[in-house]
OpenMM code with the backbone's topology and positions (N, CA, C; nanometers):
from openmm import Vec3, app, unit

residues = "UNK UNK UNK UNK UNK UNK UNK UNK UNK UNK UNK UNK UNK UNK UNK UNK UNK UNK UNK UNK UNK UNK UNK UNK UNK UNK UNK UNK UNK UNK UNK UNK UNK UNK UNK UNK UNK UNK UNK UNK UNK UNK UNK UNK UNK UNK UNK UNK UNK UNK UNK UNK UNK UNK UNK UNK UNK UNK UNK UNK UNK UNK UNK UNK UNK UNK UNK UNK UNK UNK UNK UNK UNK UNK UNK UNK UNK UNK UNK UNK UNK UNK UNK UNK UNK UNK UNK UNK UNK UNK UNK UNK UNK UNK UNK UNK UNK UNK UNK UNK UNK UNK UNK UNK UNK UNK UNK UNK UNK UNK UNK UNK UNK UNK UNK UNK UNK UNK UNK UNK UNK UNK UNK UNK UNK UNK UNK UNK UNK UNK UNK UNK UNK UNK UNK UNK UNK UNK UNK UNK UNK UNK UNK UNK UNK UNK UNK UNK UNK UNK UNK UNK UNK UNK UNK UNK UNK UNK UNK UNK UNK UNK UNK UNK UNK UNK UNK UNK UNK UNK UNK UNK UNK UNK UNK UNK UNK UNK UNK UNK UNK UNK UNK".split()
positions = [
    Vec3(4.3328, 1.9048, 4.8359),
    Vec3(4.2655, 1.9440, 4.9577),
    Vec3(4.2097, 2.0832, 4.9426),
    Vec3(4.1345, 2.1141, 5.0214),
    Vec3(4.0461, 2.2075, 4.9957),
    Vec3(4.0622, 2.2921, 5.1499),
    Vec3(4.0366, 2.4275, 5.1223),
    Vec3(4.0660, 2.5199, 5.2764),
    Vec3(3.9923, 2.4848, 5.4024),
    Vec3(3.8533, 2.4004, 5.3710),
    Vec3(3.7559, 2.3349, 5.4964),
    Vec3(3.8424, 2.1682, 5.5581),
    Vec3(3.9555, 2.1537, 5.4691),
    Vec3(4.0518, 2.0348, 5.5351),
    Vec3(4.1088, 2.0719, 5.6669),
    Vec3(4.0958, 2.0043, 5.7420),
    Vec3(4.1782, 2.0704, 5.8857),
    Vec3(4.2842, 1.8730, 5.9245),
    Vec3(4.3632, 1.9313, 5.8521),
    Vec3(4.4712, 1.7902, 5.9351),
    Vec3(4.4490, 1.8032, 6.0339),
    Vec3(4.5257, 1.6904, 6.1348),
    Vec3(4.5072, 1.6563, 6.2638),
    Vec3(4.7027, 1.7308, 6.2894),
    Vec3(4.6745, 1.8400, 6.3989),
    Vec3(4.7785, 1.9320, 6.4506),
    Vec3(4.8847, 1.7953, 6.4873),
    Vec3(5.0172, 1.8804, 6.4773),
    Vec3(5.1251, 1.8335, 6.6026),
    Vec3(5.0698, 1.8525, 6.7490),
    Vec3(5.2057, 1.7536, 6.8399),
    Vec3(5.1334, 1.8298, 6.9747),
    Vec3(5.1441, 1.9207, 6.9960),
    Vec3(5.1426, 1.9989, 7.1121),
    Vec3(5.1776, 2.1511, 7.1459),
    Vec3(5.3312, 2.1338, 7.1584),
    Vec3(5.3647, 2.0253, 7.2379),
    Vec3(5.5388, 2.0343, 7.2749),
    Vec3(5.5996, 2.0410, 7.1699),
    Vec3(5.5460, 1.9167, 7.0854),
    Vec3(5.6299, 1.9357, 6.9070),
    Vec3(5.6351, 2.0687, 6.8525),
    Vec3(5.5070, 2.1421, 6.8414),
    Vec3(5.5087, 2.2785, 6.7793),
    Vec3(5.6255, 2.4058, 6.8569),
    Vec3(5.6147, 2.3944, 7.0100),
    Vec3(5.6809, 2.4684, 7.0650),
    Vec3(5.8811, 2.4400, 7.0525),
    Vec3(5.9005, 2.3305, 7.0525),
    Vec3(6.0040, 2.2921, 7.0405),
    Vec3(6.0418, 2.3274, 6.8500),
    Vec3(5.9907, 2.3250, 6.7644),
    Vec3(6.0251, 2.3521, 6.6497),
    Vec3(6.0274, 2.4879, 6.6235),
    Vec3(5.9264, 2.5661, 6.6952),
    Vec3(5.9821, 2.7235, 6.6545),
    Vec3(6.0926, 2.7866, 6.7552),
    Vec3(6.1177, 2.6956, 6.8380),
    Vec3(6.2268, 2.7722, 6.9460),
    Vec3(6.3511, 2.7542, 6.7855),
    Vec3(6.3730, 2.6296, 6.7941),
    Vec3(6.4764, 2.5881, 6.7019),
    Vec3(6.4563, 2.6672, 6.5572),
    Vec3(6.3550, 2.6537, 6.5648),
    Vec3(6.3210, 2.6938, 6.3709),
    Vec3(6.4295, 2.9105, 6.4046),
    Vec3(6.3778, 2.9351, 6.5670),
    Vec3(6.4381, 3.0866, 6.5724),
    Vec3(6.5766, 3.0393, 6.5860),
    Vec3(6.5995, 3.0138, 6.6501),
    Vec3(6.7804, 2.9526, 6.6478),
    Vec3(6.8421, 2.9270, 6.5471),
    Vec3(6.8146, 2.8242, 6.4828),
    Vec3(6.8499, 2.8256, 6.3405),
    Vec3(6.8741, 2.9520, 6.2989),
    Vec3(6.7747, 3.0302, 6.2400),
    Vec3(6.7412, 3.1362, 6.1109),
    Vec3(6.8506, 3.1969, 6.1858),
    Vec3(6.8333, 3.2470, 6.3259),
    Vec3(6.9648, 3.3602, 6.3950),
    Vec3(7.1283, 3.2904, 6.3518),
    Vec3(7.1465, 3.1237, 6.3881),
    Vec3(7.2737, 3.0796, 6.3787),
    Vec3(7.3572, 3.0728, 6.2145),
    Vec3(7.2193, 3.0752, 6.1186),
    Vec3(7.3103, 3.0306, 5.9902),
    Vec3(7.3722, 3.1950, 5.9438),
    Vec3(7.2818, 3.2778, 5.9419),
    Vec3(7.3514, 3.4129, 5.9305),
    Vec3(7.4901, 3.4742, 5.9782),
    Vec3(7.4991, 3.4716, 6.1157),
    Vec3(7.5819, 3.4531, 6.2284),
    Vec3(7.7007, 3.4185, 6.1598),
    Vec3(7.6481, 3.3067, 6.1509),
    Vec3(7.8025, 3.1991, 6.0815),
    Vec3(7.8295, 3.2494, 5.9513),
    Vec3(7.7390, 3.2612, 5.8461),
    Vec3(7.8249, 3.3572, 5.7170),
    Vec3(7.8772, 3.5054, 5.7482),
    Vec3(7.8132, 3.5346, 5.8233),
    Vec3(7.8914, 3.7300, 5.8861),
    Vec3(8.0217, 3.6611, 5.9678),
    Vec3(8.0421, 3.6055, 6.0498),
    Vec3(8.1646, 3.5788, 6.1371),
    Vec3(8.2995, 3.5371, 6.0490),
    Vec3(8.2076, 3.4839, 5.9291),
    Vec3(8.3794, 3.3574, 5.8685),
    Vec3(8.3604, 3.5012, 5.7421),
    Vec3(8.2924, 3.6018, 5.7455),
    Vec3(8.3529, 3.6974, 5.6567),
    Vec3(8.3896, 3.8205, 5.6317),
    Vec3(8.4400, 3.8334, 5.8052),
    Vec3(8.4785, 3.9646, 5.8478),
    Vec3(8.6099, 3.9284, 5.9242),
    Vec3(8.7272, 4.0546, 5.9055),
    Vec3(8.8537, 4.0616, 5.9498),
    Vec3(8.8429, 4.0065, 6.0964),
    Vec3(8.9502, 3.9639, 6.1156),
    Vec3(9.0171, 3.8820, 6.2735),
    Vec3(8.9898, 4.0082, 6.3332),
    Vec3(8.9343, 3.9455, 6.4880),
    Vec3(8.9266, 4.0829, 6.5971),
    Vec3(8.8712, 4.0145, 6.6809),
    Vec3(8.8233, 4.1298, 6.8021),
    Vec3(8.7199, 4.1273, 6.8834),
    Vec3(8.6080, 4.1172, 6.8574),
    Vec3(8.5599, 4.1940, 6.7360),
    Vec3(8.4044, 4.1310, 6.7015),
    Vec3(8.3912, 4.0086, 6.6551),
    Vec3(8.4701, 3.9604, 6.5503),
    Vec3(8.4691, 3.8122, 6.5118),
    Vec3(8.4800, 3.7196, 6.6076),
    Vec3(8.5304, 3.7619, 6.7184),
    Vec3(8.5556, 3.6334, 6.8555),
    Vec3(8.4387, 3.6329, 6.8650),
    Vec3(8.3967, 3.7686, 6.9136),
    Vec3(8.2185, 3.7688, 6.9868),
    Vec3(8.1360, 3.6936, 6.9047),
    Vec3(8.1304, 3.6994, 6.7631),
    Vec3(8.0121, 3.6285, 6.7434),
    Vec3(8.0567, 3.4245, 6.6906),
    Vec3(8.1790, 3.4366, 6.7042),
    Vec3(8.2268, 3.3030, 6.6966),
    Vec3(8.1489, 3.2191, 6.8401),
    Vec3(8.1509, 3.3125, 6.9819),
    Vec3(8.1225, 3.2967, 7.0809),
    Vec3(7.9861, 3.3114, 7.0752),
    Vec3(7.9547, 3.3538, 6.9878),
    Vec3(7.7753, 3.3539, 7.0393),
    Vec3(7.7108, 3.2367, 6.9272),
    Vec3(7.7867, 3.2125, 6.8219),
    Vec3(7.7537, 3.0900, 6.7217),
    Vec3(7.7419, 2.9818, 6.7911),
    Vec3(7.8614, 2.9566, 6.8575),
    Vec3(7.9032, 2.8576, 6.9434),
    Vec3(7.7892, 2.7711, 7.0103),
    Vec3(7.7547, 2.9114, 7.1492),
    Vec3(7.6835, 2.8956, 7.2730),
    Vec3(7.5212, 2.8856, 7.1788),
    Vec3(7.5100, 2.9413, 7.0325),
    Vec3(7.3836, 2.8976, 7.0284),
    Vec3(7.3450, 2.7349, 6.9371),
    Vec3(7.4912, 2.7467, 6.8576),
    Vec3(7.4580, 2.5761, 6.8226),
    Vec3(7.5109, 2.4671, 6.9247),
    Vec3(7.5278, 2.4914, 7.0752),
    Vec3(7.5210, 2.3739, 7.2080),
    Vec3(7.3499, 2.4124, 7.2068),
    Vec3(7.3051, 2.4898, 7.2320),
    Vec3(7.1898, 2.4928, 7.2632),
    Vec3(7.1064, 2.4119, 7.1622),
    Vec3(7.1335, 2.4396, 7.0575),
    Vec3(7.0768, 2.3814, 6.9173),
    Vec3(7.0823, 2.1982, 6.9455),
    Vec3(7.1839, 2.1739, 6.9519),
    Vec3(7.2223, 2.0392, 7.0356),
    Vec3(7.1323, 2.0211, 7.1260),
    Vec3(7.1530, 2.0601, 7.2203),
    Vec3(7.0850, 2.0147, 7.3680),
    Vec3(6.9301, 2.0085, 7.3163),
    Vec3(6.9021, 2.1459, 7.2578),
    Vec3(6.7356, 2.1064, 7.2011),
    Vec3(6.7107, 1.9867, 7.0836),
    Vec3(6.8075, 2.0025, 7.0428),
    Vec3(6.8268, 1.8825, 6.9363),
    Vec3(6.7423, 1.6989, 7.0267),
    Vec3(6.8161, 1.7138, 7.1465),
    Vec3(6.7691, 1.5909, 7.2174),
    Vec3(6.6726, 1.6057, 7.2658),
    Vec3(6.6326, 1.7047, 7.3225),
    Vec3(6.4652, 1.6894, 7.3465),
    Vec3(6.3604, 1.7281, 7.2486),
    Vec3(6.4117, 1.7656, 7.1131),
    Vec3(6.3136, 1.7123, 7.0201),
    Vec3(6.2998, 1.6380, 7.0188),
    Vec3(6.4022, 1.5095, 6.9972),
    Vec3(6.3875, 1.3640, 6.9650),
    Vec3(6.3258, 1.3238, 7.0455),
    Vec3(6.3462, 1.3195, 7.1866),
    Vec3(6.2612, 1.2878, 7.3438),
    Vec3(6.0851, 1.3333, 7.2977),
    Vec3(6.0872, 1.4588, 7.2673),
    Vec3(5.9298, 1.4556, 7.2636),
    Vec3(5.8748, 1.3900, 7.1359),
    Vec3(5.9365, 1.3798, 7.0443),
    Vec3(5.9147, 1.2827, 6.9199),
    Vec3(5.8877, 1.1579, 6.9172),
    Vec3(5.9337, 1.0886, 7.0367),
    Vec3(5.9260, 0.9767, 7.0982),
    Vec3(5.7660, 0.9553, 7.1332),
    Vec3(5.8071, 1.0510, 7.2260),
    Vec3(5.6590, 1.0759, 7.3130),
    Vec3(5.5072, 1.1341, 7.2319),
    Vec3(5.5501, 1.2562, 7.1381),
    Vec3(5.4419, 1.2578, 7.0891),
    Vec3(5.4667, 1.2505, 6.9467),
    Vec3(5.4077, 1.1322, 6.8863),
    Vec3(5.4123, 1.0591, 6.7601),
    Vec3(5.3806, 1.1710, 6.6438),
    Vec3(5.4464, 1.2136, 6.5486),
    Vec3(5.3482, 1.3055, 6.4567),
    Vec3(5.2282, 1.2688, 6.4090),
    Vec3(5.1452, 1.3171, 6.3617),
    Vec3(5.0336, 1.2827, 6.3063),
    Vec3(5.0452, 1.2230, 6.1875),
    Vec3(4.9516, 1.1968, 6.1189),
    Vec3(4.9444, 1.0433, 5.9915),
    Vec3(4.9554, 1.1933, 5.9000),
    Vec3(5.0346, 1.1444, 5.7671),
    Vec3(5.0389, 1.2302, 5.6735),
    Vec3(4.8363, 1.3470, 5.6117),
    Vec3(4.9007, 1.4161, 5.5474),
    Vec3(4.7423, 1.4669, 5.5545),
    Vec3(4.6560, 1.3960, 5.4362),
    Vec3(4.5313, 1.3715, 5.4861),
    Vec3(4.4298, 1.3238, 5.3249),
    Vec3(4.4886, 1.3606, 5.2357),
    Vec3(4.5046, 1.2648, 5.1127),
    Vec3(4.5073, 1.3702, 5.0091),
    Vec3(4.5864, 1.4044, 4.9565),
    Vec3(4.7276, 1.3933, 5.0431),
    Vec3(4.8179, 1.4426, 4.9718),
    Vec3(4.9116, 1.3228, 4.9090),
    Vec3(4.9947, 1.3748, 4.8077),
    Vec3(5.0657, 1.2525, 4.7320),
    Vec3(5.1405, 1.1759, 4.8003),
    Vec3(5.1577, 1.0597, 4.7551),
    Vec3(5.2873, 0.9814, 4.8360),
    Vec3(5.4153, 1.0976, 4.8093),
    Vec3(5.4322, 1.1091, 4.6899),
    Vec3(5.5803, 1.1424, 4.6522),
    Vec3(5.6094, 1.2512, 4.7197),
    Vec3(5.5105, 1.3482, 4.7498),
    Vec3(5.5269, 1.4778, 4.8131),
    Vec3(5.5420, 1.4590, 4.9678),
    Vec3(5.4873, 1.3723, 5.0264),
    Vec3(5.4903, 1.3251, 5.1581),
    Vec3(5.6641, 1.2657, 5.1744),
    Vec3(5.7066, 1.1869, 5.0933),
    Vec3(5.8355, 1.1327, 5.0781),
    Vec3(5.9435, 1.2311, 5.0685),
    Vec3(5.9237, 1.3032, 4.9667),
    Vec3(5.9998, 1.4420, 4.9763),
    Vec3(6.0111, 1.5467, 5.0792),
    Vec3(5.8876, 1.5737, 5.1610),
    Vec3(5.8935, 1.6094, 5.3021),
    Vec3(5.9669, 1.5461, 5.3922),
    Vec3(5.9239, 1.4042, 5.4098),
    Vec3(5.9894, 1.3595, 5.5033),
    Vec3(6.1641, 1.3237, 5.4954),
    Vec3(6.1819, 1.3553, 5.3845),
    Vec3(6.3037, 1.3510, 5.2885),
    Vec3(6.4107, 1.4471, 5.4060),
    Vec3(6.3199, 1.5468, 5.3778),
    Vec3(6.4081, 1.7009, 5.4012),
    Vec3(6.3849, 1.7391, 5.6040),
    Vec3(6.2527, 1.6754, 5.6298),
    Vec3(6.2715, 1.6477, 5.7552),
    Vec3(6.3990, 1.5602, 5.8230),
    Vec3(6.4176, 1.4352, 5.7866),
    Vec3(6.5131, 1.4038, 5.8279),
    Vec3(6.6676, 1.4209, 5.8239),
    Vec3(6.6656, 1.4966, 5.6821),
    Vec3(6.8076, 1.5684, 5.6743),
    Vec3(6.8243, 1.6252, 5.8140),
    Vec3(6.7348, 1.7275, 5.8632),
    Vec3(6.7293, 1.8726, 5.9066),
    Vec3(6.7492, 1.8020, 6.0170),
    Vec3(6.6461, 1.6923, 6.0659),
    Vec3(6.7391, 1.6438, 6.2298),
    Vec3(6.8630, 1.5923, 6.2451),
    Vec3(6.9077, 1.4891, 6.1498),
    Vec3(7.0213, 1.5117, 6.1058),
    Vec3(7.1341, 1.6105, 6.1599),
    Vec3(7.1709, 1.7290, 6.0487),
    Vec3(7.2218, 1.8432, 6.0410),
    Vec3(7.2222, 1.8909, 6.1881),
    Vec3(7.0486, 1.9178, 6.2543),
    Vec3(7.0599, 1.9657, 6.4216),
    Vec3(7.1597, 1.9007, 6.4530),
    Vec3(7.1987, 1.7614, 6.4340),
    Vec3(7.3011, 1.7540, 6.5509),
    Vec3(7.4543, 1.7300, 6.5185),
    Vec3(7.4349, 1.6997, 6.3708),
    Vec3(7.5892, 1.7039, 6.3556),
    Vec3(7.6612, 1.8120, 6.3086),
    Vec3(7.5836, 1.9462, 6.2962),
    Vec3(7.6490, 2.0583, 6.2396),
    Vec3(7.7280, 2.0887, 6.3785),
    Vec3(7.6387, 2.1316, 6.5063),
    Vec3(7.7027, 2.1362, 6.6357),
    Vec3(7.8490, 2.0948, 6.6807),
    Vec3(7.8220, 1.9418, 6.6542),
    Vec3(7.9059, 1.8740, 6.6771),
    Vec3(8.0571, 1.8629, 6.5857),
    Vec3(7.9733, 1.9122, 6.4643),
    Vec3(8.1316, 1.9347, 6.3714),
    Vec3(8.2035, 2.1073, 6.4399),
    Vec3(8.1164, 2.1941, 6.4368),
    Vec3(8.1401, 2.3242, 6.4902),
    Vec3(8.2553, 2.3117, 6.6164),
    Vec3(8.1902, 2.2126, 6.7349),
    Vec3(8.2495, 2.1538, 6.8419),
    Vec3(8.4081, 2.1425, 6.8275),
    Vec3(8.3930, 2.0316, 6.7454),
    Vec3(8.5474, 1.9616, 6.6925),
    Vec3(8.6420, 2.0498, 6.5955),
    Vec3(8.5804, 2.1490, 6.4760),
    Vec3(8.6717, 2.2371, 6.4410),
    Vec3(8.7085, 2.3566, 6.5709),
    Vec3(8.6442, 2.4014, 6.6283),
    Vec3(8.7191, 2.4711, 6.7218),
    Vec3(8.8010, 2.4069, 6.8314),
    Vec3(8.7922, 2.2844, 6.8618),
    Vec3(8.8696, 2.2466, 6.9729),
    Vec3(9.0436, 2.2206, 6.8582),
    Vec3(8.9924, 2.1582, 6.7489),
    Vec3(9.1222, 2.1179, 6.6934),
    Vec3(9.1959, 2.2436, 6.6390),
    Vec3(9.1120, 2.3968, 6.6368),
    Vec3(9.1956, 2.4873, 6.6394),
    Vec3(9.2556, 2.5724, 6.7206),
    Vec3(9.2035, 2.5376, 6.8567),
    Vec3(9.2760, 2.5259, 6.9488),
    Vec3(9.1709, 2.6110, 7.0326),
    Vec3(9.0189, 2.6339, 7.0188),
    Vec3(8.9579, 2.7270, 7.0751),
    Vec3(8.8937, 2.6360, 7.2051),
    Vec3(8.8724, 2.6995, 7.2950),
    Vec3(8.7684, 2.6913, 7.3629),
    Vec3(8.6208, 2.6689, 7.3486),
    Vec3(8.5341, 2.6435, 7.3747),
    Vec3(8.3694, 2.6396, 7.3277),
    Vec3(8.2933, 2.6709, 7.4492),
    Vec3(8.2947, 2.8301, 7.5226),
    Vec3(8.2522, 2.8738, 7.6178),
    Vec3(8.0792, 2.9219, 7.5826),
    Vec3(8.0224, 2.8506, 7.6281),
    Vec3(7.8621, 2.8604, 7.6112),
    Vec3(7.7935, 2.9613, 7.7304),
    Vec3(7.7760, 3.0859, 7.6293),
    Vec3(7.7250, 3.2453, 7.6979),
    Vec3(7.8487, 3.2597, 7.8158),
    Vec3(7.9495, 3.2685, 7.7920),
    Vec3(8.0094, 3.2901, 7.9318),
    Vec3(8.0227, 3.2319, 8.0767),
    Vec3(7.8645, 3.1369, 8.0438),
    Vec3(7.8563, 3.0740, 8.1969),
    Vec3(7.9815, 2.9647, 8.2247),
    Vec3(7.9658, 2.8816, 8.1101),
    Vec3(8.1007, 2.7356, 8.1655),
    Vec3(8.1752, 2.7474, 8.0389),
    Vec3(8.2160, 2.5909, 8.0053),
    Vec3(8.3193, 2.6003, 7.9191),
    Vec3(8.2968, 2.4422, 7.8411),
    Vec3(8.3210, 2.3947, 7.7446),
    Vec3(8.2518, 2.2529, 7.7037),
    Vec3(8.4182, 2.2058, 7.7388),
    Vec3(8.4366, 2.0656, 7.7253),
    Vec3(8.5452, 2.0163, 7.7701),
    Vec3(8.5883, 2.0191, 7.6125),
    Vec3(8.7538, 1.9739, 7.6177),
    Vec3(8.7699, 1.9794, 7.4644),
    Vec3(8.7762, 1.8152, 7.4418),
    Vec3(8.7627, 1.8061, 7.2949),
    Vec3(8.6981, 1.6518, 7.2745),
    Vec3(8.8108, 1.5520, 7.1978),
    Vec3(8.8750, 1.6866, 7.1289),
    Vec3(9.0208, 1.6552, 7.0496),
    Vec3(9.1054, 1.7559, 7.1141),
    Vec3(9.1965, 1.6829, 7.0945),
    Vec3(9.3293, 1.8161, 7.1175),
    Vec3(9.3564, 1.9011, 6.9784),
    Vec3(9.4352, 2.0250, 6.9732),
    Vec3(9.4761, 2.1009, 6.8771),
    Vec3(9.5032, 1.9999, 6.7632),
    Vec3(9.4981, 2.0083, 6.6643),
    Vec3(9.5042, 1.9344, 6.4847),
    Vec3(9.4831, 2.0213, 6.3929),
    Vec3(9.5930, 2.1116, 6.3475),
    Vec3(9.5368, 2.2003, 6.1904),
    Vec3(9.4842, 2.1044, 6.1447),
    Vec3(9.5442, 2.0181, 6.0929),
    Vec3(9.4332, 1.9142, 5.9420),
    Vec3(9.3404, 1.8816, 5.9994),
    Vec3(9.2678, 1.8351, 6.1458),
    Vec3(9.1598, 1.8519, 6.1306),
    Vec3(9.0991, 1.9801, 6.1871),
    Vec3(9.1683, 2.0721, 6.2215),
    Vec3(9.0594, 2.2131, 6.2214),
    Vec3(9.0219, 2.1868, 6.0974),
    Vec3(9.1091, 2.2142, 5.9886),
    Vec3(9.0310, 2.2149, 5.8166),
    Vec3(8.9342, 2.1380, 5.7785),
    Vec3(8.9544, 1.9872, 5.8313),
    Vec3(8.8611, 1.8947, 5.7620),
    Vec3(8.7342, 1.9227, 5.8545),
    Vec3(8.7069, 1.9358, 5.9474),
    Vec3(8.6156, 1.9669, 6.0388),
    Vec3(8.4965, 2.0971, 5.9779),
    Vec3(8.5737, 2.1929, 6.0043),
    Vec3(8.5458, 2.2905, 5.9894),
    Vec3(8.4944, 2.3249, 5.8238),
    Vec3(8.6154, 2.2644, 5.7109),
    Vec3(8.5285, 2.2667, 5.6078),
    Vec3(8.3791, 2.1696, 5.5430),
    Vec3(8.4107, 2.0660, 5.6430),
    Vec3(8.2311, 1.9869, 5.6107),
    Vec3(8.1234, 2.0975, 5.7500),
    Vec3(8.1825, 2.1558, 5.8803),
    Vec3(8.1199, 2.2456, 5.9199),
    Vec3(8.0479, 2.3275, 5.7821),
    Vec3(8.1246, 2.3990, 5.7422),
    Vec3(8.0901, 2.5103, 5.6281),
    Vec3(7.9989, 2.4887, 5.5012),
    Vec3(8.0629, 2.3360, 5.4495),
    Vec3(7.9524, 2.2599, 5.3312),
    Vec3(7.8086, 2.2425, 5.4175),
    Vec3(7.7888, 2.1695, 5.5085),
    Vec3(7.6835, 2.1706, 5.5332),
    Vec3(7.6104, 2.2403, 5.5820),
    Vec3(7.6797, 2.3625, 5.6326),
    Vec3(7.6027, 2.4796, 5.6455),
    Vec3(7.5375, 2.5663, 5.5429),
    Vec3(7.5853, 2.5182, 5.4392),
    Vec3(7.5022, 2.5829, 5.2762),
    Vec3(7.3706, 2.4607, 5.2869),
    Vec3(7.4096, 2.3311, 5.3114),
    Vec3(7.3126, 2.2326, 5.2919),
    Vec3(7.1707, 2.2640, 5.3794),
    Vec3(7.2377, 2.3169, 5.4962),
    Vec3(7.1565, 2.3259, 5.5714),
    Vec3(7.0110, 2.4690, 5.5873),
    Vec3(7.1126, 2.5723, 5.5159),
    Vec3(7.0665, 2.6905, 5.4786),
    Vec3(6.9700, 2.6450, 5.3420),
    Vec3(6.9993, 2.5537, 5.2836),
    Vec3(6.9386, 2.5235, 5.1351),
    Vec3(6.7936, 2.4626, 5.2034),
    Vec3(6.8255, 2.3308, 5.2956),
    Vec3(6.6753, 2.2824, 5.3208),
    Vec3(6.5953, 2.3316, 5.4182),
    Vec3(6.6003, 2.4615, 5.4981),
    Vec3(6.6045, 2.5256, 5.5678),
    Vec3(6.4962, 2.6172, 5.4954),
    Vec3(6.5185, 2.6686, 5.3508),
    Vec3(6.4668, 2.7458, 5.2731),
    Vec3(6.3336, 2.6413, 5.2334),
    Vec3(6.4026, 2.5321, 5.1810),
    Vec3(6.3317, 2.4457, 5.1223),
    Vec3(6.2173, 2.4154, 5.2220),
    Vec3(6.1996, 2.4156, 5.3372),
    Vec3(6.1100, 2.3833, 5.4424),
    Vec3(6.0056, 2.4954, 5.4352),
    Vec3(6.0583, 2.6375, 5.5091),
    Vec3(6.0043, 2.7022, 5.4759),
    Vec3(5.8724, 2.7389, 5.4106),
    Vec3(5.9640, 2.7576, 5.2519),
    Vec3(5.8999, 2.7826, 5.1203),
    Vec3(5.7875, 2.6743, 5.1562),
    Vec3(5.8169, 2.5581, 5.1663),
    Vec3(5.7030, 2.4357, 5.1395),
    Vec3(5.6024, 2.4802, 5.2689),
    Vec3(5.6352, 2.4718, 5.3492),
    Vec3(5.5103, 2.5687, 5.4641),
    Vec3(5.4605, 2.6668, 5.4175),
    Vec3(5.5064, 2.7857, 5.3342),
    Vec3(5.4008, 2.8831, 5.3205),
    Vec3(5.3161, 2.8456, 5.2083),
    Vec3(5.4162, 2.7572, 5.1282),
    Vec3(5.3357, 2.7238, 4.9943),
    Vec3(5.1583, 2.6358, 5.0141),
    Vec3(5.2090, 2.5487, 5.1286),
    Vec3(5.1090, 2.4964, 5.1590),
    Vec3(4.9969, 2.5808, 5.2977),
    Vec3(5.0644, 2.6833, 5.3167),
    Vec3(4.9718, 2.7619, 5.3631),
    Vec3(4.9381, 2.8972, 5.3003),
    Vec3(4.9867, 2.9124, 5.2059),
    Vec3(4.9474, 3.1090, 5.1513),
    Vec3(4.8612, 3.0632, 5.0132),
    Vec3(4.9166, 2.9169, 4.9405),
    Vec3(4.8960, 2.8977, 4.7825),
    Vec3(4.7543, 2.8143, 4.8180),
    Vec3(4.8423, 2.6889, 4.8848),
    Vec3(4.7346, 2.5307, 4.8657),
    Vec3(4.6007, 2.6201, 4.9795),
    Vec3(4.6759, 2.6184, 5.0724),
    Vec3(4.5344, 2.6627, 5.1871),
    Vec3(4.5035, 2.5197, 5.1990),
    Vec3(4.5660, 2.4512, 5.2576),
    Vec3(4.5295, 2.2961, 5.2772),
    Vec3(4.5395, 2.2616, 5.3868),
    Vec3(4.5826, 2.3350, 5.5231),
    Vec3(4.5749, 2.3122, 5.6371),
    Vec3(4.7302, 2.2494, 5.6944),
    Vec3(4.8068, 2.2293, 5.6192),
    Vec3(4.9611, 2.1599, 5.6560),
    Vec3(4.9994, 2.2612, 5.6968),
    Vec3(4.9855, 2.3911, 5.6940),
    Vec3(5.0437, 2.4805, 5.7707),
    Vec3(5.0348, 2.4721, 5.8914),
    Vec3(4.9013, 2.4425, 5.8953),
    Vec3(4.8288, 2.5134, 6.0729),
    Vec3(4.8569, 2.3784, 6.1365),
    Vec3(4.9150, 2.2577, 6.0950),
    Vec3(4.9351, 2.1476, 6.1655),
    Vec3(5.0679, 2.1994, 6.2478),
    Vec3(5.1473, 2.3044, 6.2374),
    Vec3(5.2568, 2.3088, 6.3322),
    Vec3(5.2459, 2.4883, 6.3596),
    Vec3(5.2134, 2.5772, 6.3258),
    Vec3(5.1781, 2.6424, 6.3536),
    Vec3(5.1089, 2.7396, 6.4549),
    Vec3(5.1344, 2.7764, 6.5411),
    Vec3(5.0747, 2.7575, 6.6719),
    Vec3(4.9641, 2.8429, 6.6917),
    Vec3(4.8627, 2.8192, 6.7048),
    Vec3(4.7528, 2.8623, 6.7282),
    Vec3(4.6214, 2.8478, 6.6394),
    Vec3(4.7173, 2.8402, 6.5061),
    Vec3(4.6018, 2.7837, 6.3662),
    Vec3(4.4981, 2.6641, 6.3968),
    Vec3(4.5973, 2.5343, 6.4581),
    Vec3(4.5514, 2.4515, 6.4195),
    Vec3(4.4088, 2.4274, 6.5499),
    Vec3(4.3029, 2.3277, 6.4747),
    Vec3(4.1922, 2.3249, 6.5347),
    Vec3(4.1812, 2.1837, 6.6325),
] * unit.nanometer
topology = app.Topology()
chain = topology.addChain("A")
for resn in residues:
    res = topology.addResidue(resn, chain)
    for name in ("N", "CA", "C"):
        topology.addAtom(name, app.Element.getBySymbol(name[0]), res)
C-alpha cells in the first residue's frame, strides 16, 4: 500500500472506546509491577486499591466494547494487505479481548481468596466471589501475574504494529483507529 491508501476508519465509538482502554491499560500494567515490588505498607495498599478499581473499570469497559463491536462491525481488512499478517493481527486482537476480561477477573478472585476486599475508588465495595483460600490466592494470583507479562508482551506487540504501520508502511492502518486521522 502506498500513503494515498486511505482504509475505511473504525467507528467513532470503536475508536473512542479503545483509547480510553488502550490509557487504562498502559496506567494498570505498570501499577501492577511497582505494587507486587515494593515493601508491605500503606503505599502498597493504595496502589493495590487503585489497580483494583482500575481493572473493574477495565471490565465494565471490557463489555461495552464488545456491545459496540456488536453494533459497529469493524471494517473489511485493508487492500493489500497479506492474509498472514491480517491473521496475525487478528491473532493478537483477540488475545487482548480475551485478557480485558479475564485478567480482572483473575485479579478479582486472588484478592477475595486472600482475604481482601475489592473496593472500587472508595465509592462501594465488589461482593466477594470466593471465600478466603491461600492455595487459591496463589493459583489465582500467579496466572494473574503470568498473564500479566502476556499481556504487557501483546500490548507492545500491538502498539509497535500501529506505529510500524503508521511511521514505516504509511499505509493508512494507523489512521483507521486513530482519532482524527482517518478520512
Amino acid at each position: 500500500m502506498n500513503s494515498t491508501s486511505h482504509p475505511e476508519p473504525y467507528a467513532p465509538p470503536a475508536r473512542r472506546i479503545h483509547w480510553i482502554m488502550a490509557v487504562l491499560v498502559i496506567l494498570v500494567i505498570p501499577l501492577g509491577f511497582a505494587m507486587m515490588n515494593m515493601d508491605s505498607g500503606p503505599t502498597q495498599d493504595r496502589l493495590f486499591d487503585l489497580h483494583r478499581s482500575i481493572g473493574f473499570t477495565i471490565l465494565c469497559l471490557a463489555v461495552i466494547r464488545v456491545l459496540i463491536r456488536i453494533l459497529n462491525p469493524p471494517p473489511a481488512p485493508p487492500e493489500g494487505m497479506p492474509k498472514a499478517l491480517w491473521i496475525v493481527a487478528n491473532t493478537v486482537h483477540y488475545a487482548l479481548y480475551v485478557l480485558i476480561f479475564v485478567m480482572p477477573v483473575l485479579g478479582w478472585l486472588a484478592s477475595n481468596a486472600f482475604g481482601s476486599a475489592v473496593s472500587i475508588f472508595g465509592l462501594f465495595t465488589l461482593p466477594n466471589i470466593i471465600a478466603k483460600n491461600d492455595a487459591l490466592a496463589d493459583l489465582f494470583g500467579d496466572w494473574h501475574a503470568r498473564l500479566g507479562f502476556v499481556m504487557t508482551a501483546l500490548v507492545i506487540m500491538h502498539a509497535g504494529a500501529g506505529l510500524w504501520h503508521g511511521v514505516i508502511l504509511r499505509d493508512g492502518v494507523l489512521s483507521r483507529m486513530w482519532p482524527g486521522l482517518s478520512r
